[in-house]
N, C-alpha and C positions, 0 to 999 in steps of 0.2 A: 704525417708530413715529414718527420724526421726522418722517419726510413727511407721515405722514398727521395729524401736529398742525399742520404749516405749512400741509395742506391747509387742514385745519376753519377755521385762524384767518385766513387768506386771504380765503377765504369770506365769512366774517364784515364782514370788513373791505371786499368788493367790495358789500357788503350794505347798508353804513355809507356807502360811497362816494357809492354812487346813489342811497340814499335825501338823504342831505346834498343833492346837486344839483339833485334835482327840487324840492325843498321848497325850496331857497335858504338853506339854514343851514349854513356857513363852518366850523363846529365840526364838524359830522358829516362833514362832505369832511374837513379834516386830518386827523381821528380815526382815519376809513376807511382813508384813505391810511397813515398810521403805522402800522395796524392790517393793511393788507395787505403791506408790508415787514418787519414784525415777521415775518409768516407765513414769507416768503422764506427770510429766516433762518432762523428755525425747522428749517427744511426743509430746512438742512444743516449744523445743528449736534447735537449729539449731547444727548441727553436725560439727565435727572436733574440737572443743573445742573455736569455735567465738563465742563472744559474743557482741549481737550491745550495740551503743552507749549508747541507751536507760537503760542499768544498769549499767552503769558506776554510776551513782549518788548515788546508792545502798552503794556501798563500798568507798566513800569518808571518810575522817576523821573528824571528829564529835567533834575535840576540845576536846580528854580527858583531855589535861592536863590546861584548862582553865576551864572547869566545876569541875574540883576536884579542883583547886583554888579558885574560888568562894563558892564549900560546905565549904572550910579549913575557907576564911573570914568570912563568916556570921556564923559561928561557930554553922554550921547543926550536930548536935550530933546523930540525930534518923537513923536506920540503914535505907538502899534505900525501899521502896514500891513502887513494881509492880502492876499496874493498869487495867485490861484488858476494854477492850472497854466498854463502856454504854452510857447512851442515853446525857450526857453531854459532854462526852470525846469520838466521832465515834472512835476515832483512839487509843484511852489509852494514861497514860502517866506513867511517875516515879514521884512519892512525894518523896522527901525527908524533913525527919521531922525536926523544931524546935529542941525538945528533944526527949532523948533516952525510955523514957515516953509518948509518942504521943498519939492522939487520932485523929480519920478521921473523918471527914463529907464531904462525898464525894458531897452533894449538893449544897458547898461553889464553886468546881471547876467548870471549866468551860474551853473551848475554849482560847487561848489567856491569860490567868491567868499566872502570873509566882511569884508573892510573894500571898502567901494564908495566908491571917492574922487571928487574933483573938487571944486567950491564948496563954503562949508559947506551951502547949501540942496540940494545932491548926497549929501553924503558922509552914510555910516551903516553901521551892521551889517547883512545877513544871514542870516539863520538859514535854513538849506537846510539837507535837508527842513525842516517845521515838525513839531514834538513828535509833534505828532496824525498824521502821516501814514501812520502804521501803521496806526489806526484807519480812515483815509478808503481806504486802498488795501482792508483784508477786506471795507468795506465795497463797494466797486466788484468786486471780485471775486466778493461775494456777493448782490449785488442789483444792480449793473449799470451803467452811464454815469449822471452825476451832473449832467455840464455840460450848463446850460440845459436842466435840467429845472425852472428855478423857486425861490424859496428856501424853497415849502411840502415839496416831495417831498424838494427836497437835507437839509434838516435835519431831516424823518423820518424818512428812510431812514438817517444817524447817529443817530440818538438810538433807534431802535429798535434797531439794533446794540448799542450801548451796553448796551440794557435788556437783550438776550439773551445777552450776554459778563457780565453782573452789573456794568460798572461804571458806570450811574447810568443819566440821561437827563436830558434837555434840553428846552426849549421856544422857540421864536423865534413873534416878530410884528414885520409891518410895521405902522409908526406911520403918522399921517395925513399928517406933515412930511415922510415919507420916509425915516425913518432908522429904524434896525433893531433890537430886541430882542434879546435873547440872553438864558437863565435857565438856566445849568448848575448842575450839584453838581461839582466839581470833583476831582482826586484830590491836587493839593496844592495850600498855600498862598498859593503864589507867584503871579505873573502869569501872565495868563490865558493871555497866547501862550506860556508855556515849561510851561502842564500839558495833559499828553496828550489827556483830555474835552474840556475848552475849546479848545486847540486845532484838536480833529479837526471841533468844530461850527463855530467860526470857518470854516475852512477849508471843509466843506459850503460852507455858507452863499455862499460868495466864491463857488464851484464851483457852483453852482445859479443862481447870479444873473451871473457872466461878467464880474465887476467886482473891482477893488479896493476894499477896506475898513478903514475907519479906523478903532482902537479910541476913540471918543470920550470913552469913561467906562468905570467899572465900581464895582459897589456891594456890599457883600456885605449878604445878606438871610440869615441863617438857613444852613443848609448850603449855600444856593444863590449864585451870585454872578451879579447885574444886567448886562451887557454889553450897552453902546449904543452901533448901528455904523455910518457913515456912509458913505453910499455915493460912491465917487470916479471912478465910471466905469470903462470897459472895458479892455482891454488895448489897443486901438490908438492910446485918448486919450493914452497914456504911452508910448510906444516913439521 
């Protein structure tokens, strides 16, 4: 039965796709798209809305409010950078900067690292894995390579996971300035890099576009929280 709903909504969703493209409307493409990785899922998770034990660890709580104490004590002033995976970090991480002035060298990080020294435009925290990478891993396992695929399919194919595991869903747009949308529900509080949803679409997002990314803001709207992200280029511009 689960197949054959991943089937139907598949379908659907390639139905969504094509018609979107031929006609030129941008809305029926994302849609299609979200709407054909939702199906994927589907189509191998178990019906009636169980879910096993095995993702409970997904959605655990990540200690917002003792990592946003620790950036408050070490007096991290640089805004969060998102990391996507490379060959020092398999899994990515979040840096947060020394100063609001920073500078990366992503060749300093590594595995295991959690204070990153040298100048203060060097030094910072961190955080390997990031929250969400629970989430971004079921989802690579269940729908397939992420990187450069884009930051429409990368934050579809999360946000549809999301909607299929029950916990929430997401929306990203590129703005005309170039800098990046984000509209999650979140599952706590805290800042966006230390809760698992926001996280895991941060994270997409980096992972579909092949860049680091700056948290430049974030707003809260309603259960949703505004995240606007700046793109700082590739892994090679920093190594």
């Amino acid at each position: 039965m689960g197949r054959l709903l991943g089937g139907l909504i598949t379908a659907a969703g390639v139905v969504l796709w094509y018609y979107g493209g031929t006609s030129g409307n941008t809305t029926l493409v994302n849609l299609g798209i979200g709407t054909i990785v939702l199906g994927l899922v589907a189509a191998v998770l178990p019906l009636g809305g169980q879910i096993g034990k095995e993702v409970l660890p997904l959605v655990c709580d990540p200690s917002c409010e003792f990592v946003e104490d620790l950036r408050h004590d070490l007096e991290l002033e640089g805004d969060p950078v998102i990391v996507p995976p490379y060959e020092n970090l398999p899994k990515g991480a979040v840096f947060l900067p020394k100063s609001s002035d920073f500078s990366i060298h992503l060749g300093r990080f590594g595995e295991g690292t959690v204070f990153v020294t040298g100048s203060e435009r060097e030094s910072g925290v961190l955080i390997n894995p990031p929250a969400g990478w629970g989430i971004v891993e079921y989802t690579l396992e269940n729908v397939g390579e992420l990187a450069g695929t884009g930051i429409g399919y990368a934050s579809s194919a999360v946000s549809s996971v999301l909607s299929a595991l029950g916990l929430g869903s997401a929306e990203v747009f590129e703005r005309e300035d170039g800098r990046i949308e984000a509209f999650v529900r979140p599952l706590c509080d805290g800042p966006v890099y230390a809760d698992p949803v926001s996280s895991a679409v941060l994270l997409g997002v980096a992972i579909g576009s092949g860049e680091l990314l700056k948290v430049s803001s974030t707003e809260k709207s309603g259960e949703y929280v505004k995240i606007v992200l700046e793109r700082l280029g590739g892994i090679e511009r920093w190594l």
